[in-house]
C-alpha positions in Angstrom: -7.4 6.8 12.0 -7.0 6.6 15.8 -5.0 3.6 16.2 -2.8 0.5 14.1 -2.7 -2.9 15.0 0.1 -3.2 17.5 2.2 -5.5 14.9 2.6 -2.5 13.1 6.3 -1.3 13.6 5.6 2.7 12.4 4.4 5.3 15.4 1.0 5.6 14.7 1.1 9.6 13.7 3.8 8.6 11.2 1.7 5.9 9.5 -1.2 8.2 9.6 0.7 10.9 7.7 1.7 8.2 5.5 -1.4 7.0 4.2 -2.9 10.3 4.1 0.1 11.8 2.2 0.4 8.4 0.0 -3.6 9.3 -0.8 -3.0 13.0 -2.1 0.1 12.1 -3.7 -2.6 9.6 -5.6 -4.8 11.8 -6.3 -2.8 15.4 -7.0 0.0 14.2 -8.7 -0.7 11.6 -11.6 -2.7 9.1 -10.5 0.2 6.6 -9.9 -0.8 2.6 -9.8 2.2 2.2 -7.5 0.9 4.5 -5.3 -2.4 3.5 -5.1 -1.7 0.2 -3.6 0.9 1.1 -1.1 -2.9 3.7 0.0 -4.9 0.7 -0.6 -2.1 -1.3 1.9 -2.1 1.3 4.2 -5.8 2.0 4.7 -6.5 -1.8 5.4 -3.9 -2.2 8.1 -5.4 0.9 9.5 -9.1 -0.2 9.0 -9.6 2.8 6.7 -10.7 0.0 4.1 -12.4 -3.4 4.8 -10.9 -5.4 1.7 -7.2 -6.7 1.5 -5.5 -5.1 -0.9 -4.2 -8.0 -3.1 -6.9 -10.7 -1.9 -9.9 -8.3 -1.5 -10.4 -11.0 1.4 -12.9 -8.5 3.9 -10.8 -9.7 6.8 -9.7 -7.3 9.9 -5.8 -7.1 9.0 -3.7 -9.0 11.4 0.0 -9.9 11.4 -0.5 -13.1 9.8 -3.0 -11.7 6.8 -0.4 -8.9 6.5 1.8 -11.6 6.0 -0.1 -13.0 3.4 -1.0 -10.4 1.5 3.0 -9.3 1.0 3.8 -13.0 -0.3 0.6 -12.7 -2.5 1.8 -8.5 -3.7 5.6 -10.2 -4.1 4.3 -12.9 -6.6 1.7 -10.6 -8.2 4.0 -8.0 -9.3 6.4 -10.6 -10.5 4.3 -11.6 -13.0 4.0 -15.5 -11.6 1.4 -17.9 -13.0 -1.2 -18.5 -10.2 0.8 -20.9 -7.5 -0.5 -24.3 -6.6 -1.9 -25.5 -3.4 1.1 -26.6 -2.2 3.0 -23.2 -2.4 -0.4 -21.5 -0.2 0.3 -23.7 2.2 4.1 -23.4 2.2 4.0 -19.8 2.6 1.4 -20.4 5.7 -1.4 -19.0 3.8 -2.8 -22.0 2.3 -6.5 -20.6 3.6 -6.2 -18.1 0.8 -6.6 -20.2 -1.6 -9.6 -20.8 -3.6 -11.3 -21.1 -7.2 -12.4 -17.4 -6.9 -8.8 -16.5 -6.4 -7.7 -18.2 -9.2 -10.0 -16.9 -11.5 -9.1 -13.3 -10.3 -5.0 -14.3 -10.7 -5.8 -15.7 -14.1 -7.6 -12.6 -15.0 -6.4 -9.5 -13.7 -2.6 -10.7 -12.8 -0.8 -10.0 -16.5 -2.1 -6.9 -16.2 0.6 -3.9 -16.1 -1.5 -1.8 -13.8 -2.2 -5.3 -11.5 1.2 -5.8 -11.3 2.0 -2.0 -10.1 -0.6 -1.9 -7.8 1.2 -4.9 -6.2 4.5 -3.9 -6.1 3.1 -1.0 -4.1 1.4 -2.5 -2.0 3.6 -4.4 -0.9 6.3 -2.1 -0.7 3.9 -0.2 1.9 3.4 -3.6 4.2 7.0 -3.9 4.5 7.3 -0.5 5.7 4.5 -0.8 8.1 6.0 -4.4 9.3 9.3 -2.6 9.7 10.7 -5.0 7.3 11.8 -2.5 4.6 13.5 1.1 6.3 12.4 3.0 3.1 10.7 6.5 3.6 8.6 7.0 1.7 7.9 3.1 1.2 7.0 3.9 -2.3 6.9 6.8 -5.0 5.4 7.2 -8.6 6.9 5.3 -11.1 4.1 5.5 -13.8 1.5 7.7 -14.3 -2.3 7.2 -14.8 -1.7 7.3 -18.7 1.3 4.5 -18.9 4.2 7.4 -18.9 7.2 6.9 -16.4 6.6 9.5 -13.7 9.1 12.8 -14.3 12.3 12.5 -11.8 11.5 15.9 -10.7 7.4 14.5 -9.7 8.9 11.8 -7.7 11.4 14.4 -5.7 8.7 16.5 -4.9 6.6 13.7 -3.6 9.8 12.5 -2.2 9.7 15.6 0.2 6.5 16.3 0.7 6.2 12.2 2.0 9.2 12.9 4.2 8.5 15.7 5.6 4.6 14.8 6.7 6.2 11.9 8.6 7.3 14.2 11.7 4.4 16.3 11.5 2.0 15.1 15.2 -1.4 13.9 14.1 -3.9 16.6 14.4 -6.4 17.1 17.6 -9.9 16.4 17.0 -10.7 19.7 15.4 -8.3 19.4 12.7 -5.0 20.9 12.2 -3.8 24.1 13.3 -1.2 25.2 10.5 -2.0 24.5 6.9 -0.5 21.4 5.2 0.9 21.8 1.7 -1.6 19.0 0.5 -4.7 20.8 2.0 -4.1 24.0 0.2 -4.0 23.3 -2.8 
């Protein structure tokens, strides 16, 4: 990642840290649904993935599809019956609505891990926006088996988030000091 749209509010090393460290805490530490979707968020704003993370629309992100996918993540993770065309085009996003959406909503949108996914997500575009101060945006709250995620899992992820966010991002070549998530 060599650059954010300039909408995003984070410094550009400290979003890249964010997303990468977001990623291993994915992957190393429990396979979190929460997690995943703040990555998910992250990576499309950065144009590490082509597909929005709570549309799939394969869109380049910009401030008013960010936009749309928080109000779509907010409502998701809520639970909420698929909204009518009238409540698109209130929230400004009316384009995003479609038969193929619905079907997707009606499917996928009761589902525990949807619903996750979601919440983190959007939890992630805040932070990017600058509309939420968290940091980290998001931790584990359940694990890839259903379990709540141990308090002492989400401290250590807790640091290890924090502390990649003052780290520079590396030159070309890679980085010069080991990172506790490339050792391992």
């Amino acid at each position: 990642m060599r650059s954010v749209p300039k909408w995003v509010a984070q410094p550009l090393a400290q979003f890249a840290w964010m997303q990468h460290g977001l990623l291993w805490t994915y992957v190393k530490r429990g396979k979190s649904p929460e997690v995943h979707g703040a990555q998910c968020a992250l990576a499309w704003v950065g144009g590490v993935l082509t597909a929005a993370p709570a549309t799939a629309d394969v869109a380049p992100p910009t401030q008013w599809r960010a936009m749309g996918e928080l109000i779509v993540c907010g409502a998701v993770s809520r639970g909420e019956a698929y909204p009518d065309h009238e409540w698109w085009r209130e929230a400004g996003i009316a384009r995003l609505d479609s038969a193929e959406r619905r079907r997707w909503w009606g499917h996928w949108s009761a589902y525990g891990w949807t619903t996750a996914i979601a919440e983190g997500a959007g939890l992630a575009l805040s932070w990017a926006m600058g509309l939420s101060d968290d940091t980290p945006p998001v931790l584990p709250r359940h694990l890839e088996d259903g379990s709540r995620a141990p308090v002492e899992l989400r401290q250590e992820c807790a640091a290890i988030l924090r502390e990649a966010l003052d780290r520079p991002l590396p030159a070309r070549s890679g980085p010069a000091t080991p990172h506790p998530w490339t050792a391992t």
